[in-house]
C-alpha positions as CSV (number, residue, x, y, z in Angstrom):
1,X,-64.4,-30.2,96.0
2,X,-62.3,-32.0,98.4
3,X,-59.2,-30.4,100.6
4,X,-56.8,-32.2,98.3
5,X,-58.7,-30.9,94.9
6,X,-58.0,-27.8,96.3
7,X,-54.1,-27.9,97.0
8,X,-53.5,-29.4,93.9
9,X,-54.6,-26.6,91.8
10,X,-51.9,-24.6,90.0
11,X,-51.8,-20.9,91.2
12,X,-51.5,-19.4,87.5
13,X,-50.4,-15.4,87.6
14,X,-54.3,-14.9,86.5
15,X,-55.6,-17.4,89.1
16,X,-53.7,-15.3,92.2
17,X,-54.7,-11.7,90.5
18,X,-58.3,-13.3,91.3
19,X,-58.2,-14.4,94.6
20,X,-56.0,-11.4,95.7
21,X,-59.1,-8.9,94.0
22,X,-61.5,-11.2,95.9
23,X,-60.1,-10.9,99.3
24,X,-59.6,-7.1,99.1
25,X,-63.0,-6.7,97.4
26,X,-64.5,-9.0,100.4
27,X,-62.8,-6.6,103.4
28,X,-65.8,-3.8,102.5
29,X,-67.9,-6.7,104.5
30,X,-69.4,-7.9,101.5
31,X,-69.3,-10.7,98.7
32,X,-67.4,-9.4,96.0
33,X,-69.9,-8.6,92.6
34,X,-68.6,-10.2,89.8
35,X,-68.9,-6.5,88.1
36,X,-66.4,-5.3,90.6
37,X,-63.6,-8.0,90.3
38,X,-64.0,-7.1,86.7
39,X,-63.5,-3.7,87.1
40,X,-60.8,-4.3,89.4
41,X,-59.0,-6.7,86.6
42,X,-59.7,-4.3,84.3
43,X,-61.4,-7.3,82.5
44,X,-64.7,-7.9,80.5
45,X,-67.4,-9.6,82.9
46,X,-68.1,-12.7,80.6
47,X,-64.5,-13.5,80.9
48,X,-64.8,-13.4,84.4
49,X,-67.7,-14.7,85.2
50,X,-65.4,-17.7,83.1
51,X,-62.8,-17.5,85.3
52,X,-65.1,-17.6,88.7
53,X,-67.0,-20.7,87.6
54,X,-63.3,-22.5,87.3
55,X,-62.2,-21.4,91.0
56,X,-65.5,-22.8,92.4
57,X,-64.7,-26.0,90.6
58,X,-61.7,-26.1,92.1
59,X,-62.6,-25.1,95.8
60,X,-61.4,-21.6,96.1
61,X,-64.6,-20.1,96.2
62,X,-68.0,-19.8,96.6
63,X,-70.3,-18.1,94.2
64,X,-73.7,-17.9,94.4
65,X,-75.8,-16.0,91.8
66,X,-77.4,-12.8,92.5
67,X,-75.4,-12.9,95.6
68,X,-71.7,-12.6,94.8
69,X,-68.5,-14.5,95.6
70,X,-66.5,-15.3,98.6
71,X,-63.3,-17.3,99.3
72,X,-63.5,-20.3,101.0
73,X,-60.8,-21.5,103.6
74,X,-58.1,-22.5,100.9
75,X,-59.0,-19.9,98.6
76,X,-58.3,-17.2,101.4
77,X,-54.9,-19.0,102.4
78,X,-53.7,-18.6,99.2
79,X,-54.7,-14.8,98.8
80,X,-53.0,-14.1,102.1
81,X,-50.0,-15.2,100.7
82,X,-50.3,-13.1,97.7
83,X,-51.0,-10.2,99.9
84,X,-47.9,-10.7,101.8
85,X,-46.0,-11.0,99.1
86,X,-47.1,-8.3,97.6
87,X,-46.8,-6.2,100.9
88,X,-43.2,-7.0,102.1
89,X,-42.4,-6.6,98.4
90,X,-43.7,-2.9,98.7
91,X,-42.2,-2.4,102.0
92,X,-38.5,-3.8,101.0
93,X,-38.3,-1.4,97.9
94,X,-39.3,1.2,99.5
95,X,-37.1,0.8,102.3
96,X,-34.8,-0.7,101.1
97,X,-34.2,0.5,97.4
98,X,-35.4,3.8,97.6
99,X,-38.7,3.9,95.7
100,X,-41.4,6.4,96.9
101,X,-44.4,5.3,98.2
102,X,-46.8,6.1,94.9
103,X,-44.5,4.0,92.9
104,X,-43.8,1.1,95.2
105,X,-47.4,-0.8,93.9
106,X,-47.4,-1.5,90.5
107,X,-43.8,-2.2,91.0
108,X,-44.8,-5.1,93.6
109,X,-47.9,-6.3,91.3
110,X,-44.8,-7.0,88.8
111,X,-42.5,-8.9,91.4
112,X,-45.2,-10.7,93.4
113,X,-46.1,-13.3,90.9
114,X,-41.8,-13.9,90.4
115,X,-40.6,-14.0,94.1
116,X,-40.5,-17.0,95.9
117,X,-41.3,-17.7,99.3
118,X,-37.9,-17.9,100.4
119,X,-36.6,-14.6,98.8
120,X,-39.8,-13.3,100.3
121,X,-38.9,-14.4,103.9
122,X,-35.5,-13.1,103.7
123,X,-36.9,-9.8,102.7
124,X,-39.2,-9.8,105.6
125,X,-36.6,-10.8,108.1
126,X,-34.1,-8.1,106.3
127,X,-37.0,-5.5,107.3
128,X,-37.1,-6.6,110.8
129,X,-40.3,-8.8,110.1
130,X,-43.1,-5.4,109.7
131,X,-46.5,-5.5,110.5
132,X,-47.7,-2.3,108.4
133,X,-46.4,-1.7,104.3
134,X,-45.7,1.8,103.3
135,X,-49.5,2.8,103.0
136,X,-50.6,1.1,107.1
137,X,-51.7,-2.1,105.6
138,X,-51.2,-5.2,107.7
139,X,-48.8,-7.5,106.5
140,X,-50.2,-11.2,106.5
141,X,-47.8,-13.4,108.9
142,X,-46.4,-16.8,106.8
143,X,-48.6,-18.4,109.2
144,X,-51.9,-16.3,107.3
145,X,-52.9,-14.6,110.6
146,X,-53.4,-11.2,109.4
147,X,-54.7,-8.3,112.0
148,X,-58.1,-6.6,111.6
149,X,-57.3,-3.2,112.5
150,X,-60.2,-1.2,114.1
151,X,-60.3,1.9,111.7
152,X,-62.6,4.4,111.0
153,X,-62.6,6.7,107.9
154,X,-61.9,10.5,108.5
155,X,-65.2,11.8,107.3
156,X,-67.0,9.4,109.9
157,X,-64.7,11.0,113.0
158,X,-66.5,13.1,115.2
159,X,-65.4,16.4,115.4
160,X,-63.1,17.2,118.4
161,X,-61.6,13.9,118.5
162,X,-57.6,13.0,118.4
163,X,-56.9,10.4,115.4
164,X,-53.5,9.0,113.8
165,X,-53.8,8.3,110.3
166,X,-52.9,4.4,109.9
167,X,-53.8,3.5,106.9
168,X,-54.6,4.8,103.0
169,X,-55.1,3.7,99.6
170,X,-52.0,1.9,97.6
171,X,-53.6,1.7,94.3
172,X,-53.6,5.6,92.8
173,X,-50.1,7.1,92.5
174,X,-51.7,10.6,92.1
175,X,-53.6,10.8,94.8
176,X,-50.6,9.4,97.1
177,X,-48.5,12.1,95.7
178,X,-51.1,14.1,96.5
179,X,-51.5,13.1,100.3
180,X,-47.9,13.3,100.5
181,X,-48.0,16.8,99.8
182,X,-50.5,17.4,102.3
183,X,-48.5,15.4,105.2
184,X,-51.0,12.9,105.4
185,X,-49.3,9.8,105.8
186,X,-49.7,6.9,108.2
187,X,-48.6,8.0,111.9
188,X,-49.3,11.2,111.7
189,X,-51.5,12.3,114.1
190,X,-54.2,15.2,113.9
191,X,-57.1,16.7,115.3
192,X,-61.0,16.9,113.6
193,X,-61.7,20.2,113.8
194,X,-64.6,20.8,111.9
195,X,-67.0,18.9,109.4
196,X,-69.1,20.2,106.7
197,X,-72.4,19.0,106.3
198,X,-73.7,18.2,102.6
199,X,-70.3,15.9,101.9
200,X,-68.3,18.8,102.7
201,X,-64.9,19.1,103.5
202,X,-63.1,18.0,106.9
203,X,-60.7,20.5,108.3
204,X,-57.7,19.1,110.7
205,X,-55.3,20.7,112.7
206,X,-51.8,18.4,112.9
207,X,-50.2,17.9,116.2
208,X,-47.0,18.9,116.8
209,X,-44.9,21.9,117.6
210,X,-46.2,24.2,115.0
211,X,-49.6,23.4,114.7
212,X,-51.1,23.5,111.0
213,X,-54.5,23.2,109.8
214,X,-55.5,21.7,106.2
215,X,-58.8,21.2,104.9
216,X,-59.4,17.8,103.3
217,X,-61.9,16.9,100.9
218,X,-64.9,14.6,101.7
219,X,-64.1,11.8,98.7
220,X,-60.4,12.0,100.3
221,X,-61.4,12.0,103.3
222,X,-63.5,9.0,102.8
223,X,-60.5,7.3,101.6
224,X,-58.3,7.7,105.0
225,X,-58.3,5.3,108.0
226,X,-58.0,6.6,111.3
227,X,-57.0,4.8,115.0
228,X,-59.6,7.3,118.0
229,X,-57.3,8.5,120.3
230,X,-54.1,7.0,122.0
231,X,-53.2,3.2,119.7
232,X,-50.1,2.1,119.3
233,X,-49.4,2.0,115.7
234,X,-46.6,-0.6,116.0
């Protein structure tokens, strides 16, 4: 399919929900499986497995049996914009409007697929043009740079190390509530104190004037993405 095939494609609602699944499926270093992107979607695979053989038609991916799918150059332009859509729209309610940080998501997935590029950009440049959303996510630049932030998850941290949380999970409003509660929230910065082997728990102790230790489960744990040491968090 040729460059031009590609841009001439009309980015339905459906057709961006896709490629935005894809990418963020694809960012665990691995083609996405047709069975996740329908989980993901919430959809039945036959449908998608519909849906994917019309995006390779038209350029925006590649899918090989057996193997999974991947975006191609276009396809992954157009789910970077998507992404920071969706992104400055999380950030600007939240900062903006007042929403808390578990609601801010399903709010965006609403508005994303409405907003233009311009009210988009004036959004971004209201904020002061942000790099991270609410939950440490890199923000896509208009240009579709986006940074690859070197994190680890907490349960992979060695004990003894210093870490700032930089990034979690937008997608479950419980379990941000829940983090919330616990003070665990990007730019907070912590020390591993111990590790429990089996999956066990991690306990931290949070820096700060009154230091405070909290035990964090290992499925929670695994869901947390650290900066080792001294990184600017921007």
């Amino acid at each position: 399919m040729s460059a031009a095939a590609t841009r001439s494609v009309s980015l339905s609602r459906s057709i961006e929900d896709y490629l935005k699944a894809i990418y963020l499926l694809e960012a665990g270093g691995a083609p996405a499986q047709t069975s996740a992107i329908a989980e993901t979607l919430d959809l039945a695979p036959p449908s998608v497995s519909g849906m994917l053989k019309r995006l390779a038609e038209s350029g925006l991916i590649e899918h090989e049996p057996y193997r999974g799918v991947t975006l191609t150059a276009g396809g992954r332009r157009a789910a970077l914009k998507i992404v920071r859509r969706h992104r400055i729209l999380e950030s600007y309610l939240m900062s903006k409007l007042g929403y808390d940080w578990d609601t801010v998501h399903d709010e965006a997935e609403s508005l994303e697929h409405a907003a233009s590029d311009q009210l988009v950009e004036r959004m971004a440049m209201a904020l002061g043009n942000p790099r991270y959303d609410p939950h440490g996510s890199p923000i896509p630049t208009p240009a579709g740079e986006i940074e690859e932030p070197d994190l680890i998850s907490l349960d992979n941290v060695p004990v003894g190390e210093l870490v700032e949380l930089r990034m979690v999970s937008d997608t479950e409003p419980e379990r941000l509530r829940f983090l919330a509660s616990l003070g665990l929230k990007p730019g907070v910065r912590f020390e591993v104190l111990s590790k429990q082997p089996f999956r066990g728990p991690v306990t931290v102790r949070f820096l700060g004037v009154i230091p405070r230790d909290q035990i964090v489960g290992h499925e929670l744990a695994c869901s947390l993405w650290c900066s080792l040491g001294e990184q600017d968090a921007g």
